[in-house]
BAPA-441630 format. One record per residue: residue in one letter; x negated, y, z of N, C-alpha, C in turn. Coordinates in steps of 0.1 Angstrom, whole numbers, plus 5000, padded with zeros to 4 digits. Example, Ala and Ser with C-alpha at 12.3 -4.5 7.8 and 13.67 -1.06 7.14 Angstrom:
2
ATOM  bami  n_east  n_north  n_up  ca_east  ca_north  ca_up  c_east  c_north  c_up
ATOM     a    4868     4943  5078     4877      4955   5078    4868     4967  5078
ATOM     s    4872     4978  5071     4863      4989   5071    4871     5000  5079
END
This chain:
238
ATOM  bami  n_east  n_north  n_up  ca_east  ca_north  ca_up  c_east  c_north  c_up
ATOM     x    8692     4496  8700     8705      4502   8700    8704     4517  8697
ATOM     x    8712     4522  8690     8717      4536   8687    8722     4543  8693
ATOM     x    8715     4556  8708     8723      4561   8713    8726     4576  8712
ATOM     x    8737     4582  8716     8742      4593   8707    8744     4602  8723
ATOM     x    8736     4613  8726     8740      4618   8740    8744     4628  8739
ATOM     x    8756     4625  8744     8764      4639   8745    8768     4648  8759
ATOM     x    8756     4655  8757     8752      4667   8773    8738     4666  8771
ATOM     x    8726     4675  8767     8714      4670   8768    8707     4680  8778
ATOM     x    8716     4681  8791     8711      4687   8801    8696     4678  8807
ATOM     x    8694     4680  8823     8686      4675   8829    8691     4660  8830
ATOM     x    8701     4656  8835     8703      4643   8835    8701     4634  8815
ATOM     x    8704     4641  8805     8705      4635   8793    8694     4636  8790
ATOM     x    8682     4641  8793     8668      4640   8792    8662     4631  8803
ATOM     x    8665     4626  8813     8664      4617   8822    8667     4601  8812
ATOM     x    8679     4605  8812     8683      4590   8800    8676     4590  8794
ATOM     x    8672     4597  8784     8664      4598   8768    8652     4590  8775
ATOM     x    8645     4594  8786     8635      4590   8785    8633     4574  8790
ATOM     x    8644     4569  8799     8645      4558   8801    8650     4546  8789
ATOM     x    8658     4554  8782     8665      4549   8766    8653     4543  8756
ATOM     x    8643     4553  8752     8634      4553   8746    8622     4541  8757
ATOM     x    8617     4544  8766     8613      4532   8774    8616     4517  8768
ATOM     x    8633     4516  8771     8639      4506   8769    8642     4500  8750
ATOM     x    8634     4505  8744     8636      4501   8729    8648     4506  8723
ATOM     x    8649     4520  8729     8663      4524   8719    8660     4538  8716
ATOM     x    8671     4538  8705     8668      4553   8695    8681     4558  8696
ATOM     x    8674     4571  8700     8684      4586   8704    8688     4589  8687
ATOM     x    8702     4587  8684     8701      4597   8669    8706     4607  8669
ATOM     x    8713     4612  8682     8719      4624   8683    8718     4632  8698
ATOM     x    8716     4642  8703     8715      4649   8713    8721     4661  8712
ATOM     x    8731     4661  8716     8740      4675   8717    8743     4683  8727
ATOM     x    8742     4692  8727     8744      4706   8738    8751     4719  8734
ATOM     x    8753     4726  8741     8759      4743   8735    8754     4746  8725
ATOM     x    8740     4748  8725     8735      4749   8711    8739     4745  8700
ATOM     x    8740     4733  8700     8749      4728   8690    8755     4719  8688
ATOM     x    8766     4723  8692     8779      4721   8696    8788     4715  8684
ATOM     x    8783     4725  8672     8792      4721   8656    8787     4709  8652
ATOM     x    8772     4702  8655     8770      4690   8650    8781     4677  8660
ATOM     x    8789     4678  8667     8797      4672   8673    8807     4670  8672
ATOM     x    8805     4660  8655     8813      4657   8643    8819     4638  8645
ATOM     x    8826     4638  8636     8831      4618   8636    8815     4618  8626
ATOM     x    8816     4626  8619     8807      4616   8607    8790     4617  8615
ATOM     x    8785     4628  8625     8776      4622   8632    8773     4607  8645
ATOM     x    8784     4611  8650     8788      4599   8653    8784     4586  8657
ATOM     x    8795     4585  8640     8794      4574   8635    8780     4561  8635
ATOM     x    8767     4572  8637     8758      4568   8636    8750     4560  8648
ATOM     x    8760     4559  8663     8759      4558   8671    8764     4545  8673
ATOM     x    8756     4536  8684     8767      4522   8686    8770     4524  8697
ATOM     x    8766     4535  8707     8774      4539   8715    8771     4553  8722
ATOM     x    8778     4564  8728     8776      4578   8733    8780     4575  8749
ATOM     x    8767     4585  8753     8766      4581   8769    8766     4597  8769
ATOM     x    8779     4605  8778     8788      4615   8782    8784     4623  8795
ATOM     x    8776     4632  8795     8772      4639   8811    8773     4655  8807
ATOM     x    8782     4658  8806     8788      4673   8807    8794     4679  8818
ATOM     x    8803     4688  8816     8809      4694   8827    8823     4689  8829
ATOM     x    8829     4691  8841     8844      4693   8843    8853     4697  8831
ATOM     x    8849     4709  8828     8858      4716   8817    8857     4709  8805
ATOM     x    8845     4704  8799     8847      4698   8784    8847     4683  8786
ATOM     x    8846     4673  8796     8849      4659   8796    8858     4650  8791
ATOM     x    8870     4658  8791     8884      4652   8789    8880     4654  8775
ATOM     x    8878     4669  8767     8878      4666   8750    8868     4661  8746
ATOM     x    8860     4655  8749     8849      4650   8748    8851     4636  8745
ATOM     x    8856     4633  8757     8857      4617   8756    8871     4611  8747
ATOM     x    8880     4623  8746     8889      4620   8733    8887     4621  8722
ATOM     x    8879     4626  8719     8871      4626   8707    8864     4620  8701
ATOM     x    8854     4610  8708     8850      4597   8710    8856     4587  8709
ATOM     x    8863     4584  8718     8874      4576   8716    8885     4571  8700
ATOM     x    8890     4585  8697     8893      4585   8686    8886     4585  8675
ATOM     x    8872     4581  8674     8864      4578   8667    8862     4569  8664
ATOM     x    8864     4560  8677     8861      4546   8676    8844     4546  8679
ATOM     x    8843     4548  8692     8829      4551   8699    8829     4550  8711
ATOM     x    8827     4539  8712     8821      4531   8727    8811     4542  8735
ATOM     x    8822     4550  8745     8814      4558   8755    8811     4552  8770
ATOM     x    8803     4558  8774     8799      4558   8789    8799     4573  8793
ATOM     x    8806     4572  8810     8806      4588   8806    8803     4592  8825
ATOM     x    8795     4598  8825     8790      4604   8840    8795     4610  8845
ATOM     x    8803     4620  8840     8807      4634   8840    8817     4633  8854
ATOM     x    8819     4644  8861     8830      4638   8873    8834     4662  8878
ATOM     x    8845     4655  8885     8854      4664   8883    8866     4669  8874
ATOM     x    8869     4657  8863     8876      4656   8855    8889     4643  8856
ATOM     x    8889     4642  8868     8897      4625   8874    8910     4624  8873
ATOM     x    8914     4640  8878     8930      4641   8878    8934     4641  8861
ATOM     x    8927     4634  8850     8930      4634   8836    8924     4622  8835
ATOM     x    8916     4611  8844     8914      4600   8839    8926     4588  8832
ATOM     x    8938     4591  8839     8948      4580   8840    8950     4585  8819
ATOM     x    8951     4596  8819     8951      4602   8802    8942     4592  8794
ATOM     x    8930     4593  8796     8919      4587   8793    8917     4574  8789
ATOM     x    8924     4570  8801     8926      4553   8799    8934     4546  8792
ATOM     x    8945     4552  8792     8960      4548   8783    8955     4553  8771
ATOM     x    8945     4563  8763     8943      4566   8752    8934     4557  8747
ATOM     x    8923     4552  8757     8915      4541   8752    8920     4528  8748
ATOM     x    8929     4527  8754     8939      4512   8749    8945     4510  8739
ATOM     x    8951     4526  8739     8962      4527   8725    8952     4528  8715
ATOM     x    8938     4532  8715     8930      4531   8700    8920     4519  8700
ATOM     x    8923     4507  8708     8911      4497   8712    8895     4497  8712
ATOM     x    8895     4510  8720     8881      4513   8720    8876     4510  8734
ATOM     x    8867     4512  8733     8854      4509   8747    8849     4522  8755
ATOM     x    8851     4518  8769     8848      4531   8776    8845     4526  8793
ATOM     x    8837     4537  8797     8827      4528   8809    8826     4543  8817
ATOM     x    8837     4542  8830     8834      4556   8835    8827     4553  8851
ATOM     x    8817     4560  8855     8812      4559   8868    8811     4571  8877
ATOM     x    8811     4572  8890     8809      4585   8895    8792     4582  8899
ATOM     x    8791     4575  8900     8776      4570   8902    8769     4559  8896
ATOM     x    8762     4561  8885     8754      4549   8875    8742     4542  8885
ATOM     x    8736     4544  8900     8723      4541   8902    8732     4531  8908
ATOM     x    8719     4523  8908     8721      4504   8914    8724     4503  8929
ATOM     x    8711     4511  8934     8716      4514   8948    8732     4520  8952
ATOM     x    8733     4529  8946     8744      4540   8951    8759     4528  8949
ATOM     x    8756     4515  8939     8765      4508   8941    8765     4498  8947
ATOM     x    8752     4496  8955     8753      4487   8963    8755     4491  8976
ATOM     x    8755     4510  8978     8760      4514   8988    8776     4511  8988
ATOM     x    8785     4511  8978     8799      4514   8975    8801     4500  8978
ATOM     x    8793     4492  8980     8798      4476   8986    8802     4477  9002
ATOM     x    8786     4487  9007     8788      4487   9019    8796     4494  9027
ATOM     x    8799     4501  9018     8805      4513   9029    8822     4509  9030
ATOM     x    8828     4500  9016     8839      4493   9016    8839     4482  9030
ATOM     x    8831     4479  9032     8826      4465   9042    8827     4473  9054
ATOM     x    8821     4482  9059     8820      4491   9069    8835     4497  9076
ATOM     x    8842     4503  9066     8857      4506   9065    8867     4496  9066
ATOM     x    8863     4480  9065     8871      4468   9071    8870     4473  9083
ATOM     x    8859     4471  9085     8851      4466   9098    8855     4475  9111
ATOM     x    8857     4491  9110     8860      4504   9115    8874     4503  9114
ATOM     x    8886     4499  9109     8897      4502   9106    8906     4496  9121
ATOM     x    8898     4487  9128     8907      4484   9139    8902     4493  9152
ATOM     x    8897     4502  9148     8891      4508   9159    8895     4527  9159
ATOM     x    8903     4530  9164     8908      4544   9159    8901     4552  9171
ATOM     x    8894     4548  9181     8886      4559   9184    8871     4562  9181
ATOM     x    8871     4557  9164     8856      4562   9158    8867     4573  9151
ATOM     x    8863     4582  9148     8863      4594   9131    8852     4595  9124
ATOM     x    8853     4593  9113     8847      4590   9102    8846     4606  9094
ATOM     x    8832     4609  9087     8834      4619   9080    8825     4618  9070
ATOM     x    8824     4622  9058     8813      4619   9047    8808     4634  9043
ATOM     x    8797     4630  9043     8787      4644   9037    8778     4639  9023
ATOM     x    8777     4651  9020     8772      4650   9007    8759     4665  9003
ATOM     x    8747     4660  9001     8739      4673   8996    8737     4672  8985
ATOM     x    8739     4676  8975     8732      4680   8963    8723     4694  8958
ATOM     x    8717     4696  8948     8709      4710   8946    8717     4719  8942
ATOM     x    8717     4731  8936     8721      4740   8940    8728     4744  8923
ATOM     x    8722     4736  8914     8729      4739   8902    8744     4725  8898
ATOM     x    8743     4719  8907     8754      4709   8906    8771     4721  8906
ATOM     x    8779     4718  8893     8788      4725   8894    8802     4720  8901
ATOM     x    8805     4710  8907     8815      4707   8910    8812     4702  8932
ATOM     x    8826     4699  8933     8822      4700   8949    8835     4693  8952
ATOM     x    8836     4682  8966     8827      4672   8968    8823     4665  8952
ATOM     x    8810     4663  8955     8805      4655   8946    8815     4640  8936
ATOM     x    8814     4633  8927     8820      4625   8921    8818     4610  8933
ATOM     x    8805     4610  8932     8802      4598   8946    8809     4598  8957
ATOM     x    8811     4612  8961     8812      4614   8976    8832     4613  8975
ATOM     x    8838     4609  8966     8851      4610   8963    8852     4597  8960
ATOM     x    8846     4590  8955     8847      4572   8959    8845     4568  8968
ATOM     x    8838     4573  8975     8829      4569   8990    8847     4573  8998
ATOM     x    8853     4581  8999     8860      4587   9008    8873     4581  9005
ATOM     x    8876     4581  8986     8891      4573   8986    8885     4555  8991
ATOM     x    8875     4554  8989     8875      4537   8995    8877     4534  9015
ATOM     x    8871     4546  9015     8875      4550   9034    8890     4545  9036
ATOM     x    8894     4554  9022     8911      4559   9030    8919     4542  9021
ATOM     x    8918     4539  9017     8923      4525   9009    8923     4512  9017
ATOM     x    8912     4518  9033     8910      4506   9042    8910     4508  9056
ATOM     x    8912     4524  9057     8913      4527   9071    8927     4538  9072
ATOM     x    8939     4531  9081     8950      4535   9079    8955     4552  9086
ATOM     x    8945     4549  9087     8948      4564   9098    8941     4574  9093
ATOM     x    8936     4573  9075     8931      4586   9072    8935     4584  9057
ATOM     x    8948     4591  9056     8956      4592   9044    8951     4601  9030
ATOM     x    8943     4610  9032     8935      4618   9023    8925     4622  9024
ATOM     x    8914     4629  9019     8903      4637   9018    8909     4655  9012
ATOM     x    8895     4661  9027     8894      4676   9021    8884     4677  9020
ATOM     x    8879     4691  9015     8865      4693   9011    8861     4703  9022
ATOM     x    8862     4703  9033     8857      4715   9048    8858     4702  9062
ATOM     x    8854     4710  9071     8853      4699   9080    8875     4703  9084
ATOM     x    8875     4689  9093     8893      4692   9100    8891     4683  9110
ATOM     x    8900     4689  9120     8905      4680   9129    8916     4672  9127
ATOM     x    8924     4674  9117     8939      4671   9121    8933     4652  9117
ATOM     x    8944     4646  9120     8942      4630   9122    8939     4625  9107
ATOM     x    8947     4629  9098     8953      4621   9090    8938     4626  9076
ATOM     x    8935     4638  9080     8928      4644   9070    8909     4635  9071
ATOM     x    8906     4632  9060     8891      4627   9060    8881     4637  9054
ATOM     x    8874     4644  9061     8862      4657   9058    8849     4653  9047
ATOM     x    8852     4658  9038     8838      4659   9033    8835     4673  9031
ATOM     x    8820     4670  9036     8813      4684   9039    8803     4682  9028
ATOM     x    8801     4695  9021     8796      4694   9007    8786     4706  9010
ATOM     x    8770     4704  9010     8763      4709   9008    8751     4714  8997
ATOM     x    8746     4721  8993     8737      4725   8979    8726     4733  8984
ATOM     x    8721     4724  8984     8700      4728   8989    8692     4715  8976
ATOM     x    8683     4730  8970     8674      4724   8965    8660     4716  8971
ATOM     x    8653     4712  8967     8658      4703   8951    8664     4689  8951
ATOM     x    8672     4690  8963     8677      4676   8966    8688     4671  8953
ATOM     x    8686     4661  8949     8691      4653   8937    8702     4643  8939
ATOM     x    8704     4642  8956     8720      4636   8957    8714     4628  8976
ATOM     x    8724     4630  8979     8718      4623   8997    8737     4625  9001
ATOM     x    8738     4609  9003     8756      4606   9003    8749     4601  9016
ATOM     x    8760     4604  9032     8763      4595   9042    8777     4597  9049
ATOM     x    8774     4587  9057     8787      4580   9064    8785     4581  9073
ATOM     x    8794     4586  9082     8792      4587   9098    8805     4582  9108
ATOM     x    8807     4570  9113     8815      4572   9124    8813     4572  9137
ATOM     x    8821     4586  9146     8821      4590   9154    8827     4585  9167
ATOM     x    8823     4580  9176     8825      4582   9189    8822     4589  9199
ATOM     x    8827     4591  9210     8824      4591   9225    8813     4584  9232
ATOM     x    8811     4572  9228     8802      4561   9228    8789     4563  9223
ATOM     x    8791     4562  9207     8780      4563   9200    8785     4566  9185
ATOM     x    8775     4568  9179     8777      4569   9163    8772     4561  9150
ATOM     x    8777     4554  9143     8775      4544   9132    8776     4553  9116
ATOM     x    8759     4552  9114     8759      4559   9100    8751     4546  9089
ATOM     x    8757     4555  9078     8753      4545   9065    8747     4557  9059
ATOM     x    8733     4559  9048     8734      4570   9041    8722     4558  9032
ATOM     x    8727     4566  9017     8718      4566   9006    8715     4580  9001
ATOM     x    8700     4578  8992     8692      4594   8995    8687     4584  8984
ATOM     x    8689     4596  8972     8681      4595   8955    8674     4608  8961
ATOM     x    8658     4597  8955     8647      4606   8953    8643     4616  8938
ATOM     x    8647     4609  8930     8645      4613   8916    8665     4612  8908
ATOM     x    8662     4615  8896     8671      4612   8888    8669     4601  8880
ATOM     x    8657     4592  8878     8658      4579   8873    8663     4568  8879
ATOM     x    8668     4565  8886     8679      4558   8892    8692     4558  8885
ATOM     x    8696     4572  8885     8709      4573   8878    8706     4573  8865
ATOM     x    8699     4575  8859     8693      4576   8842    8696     4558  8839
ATOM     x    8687     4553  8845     8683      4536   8841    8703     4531  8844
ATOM     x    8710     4533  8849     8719      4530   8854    8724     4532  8842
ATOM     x    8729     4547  8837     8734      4549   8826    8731     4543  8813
ATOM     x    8720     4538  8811     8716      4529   8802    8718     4520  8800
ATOM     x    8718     4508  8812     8722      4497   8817    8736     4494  8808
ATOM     x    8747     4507  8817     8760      4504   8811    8763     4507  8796
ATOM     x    8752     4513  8789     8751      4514   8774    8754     4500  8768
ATOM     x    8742     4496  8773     8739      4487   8769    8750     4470  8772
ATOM     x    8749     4475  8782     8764      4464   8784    8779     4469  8776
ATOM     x    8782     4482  8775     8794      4486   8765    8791     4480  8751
ATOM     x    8783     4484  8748     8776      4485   8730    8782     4471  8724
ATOM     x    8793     4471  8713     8804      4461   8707    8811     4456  8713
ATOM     x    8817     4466  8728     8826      4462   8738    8838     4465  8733
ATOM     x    8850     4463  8736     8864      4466   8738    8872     4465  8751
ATOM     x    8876     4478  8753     8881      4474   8768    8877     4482  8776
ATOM     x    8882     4484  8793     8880      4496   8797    8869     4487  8813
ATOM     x    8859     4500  8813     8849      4489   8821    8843     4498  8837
ATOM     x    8835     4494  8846     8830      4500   8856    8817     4494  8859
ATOM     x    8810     4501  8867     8793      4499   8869    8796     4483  8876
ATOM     x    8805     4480  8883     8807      4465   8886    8806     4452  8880
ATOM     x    8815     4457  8863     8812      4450   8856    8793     4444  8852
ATOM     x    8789     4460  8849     8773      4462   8845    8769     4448  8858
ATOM     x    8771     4451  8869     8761      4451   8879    8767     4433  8882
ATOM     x    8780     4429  8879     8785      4419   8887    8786     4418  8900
ATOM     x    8791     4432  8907     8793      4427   8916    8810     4430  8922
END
């Protein structure tokens, strides 16, 4: 397979090297540097573009793709309040597109549990629940992409916590994620509910970035001559 990476930060050099592992060829790798090779007619050469940039350039990024007719995968997070854009554009050009806030296997087999956990907690309103998140110190966005699925699936199952903020709160309705940045930690998500009694935590802790790398690939590889709009669920079946 042909893959075309567009962000060749630390995470797109993480891919590359799991990509390559995996019997596939990088034909394109683009960054600030150079930025002007980030053409249709490069592209083109791709059977599919795996997406880990910033907040600010994701949205034109992945319309650009898109309108290419280029089956993306795309990491990037902090760009959500423009996903619903995203998705109605991928339909109207029948292209392929695979967005995750978290690509590792684990981190989705945590998003099983922590949905399960939030049944389980929802008849019980004297726990409070709060989600923490550490990442290192060059991560640019805050709460993390993970830690904002982890918290809307809270609130989608537990009726008594109608939103998320990014500081600790007391008030009832509000759900806390507390967002921390210490190196060189590479991502450490948990779950905590609170009693008087006692306390019930869930946490996953990435040691490396090949977890999320192999993950990213995975879903490559599952997009590649897809149509249609997809999630690491599909990849993973679960």
């Amino acid at each position: 397979m042909k893959i075309a990476l567009v962000g060749y930060g630390k995470m797109g050099k993480a891919i590359e090297e799991i990509a390559l592992q995996r019997g596939h060829q990088i034909v394109l790798k683009l960054d600030l540097h150079n930025a002007a090779d980030f053409t249709a007619e490069n592209l083109q050469k791709a059977d599919v573009a795996i997406e880990f940039t910033a907040p600010h350039s994701a949205y034109d990024n992945l319309m650009k793709l898109l309108s290419w007719q280029v089956p993306v995968v795309c990491g990037s997070t902090g760009w959500l309040d423009q996903y619903e854009a995203v998705e109605e554009f991928c339909l109207q050009q029948q292209g392929g597109f695979l967005y995750a806030s978290n690509f590792s296997v684990g981190v989705n087999i945590f998003f099983e549990i922590n949905k399960r956990l939030a049944d389980l907690m929802a008849p019980h309103p004297e726990y409070q629940v709060e989600v923490e998140e550490i990442h290192h110190t060059a991560k640019k966005d805050a709460p993390s992409g993970t830690a904002v699925t982890l918290a809307e699936q809270i609130i989608e199952r537990v009726p008594r916590k109608m939103a998320w903020v990014n500081e600790p709160s007391t008030v009832e309705g509000n759900l806390s994620i507390i967002s921390k940045r210490i190196d060189p930690a590479p991502g450490t998500h948990t779950i905590t509910y609170h009693s008087a009694i006692d306390d019930i935590e869930i946490r996953h802790t990435a040691h490396n970035r090949t977890g999320f790398a192999t993950g990213a690939v995975l879903a490559a590889e599952f997009l590649a001559g897809k149509k249609g709009i997809y999630s690491m669920k599909d990849v993973l079946g679960l």
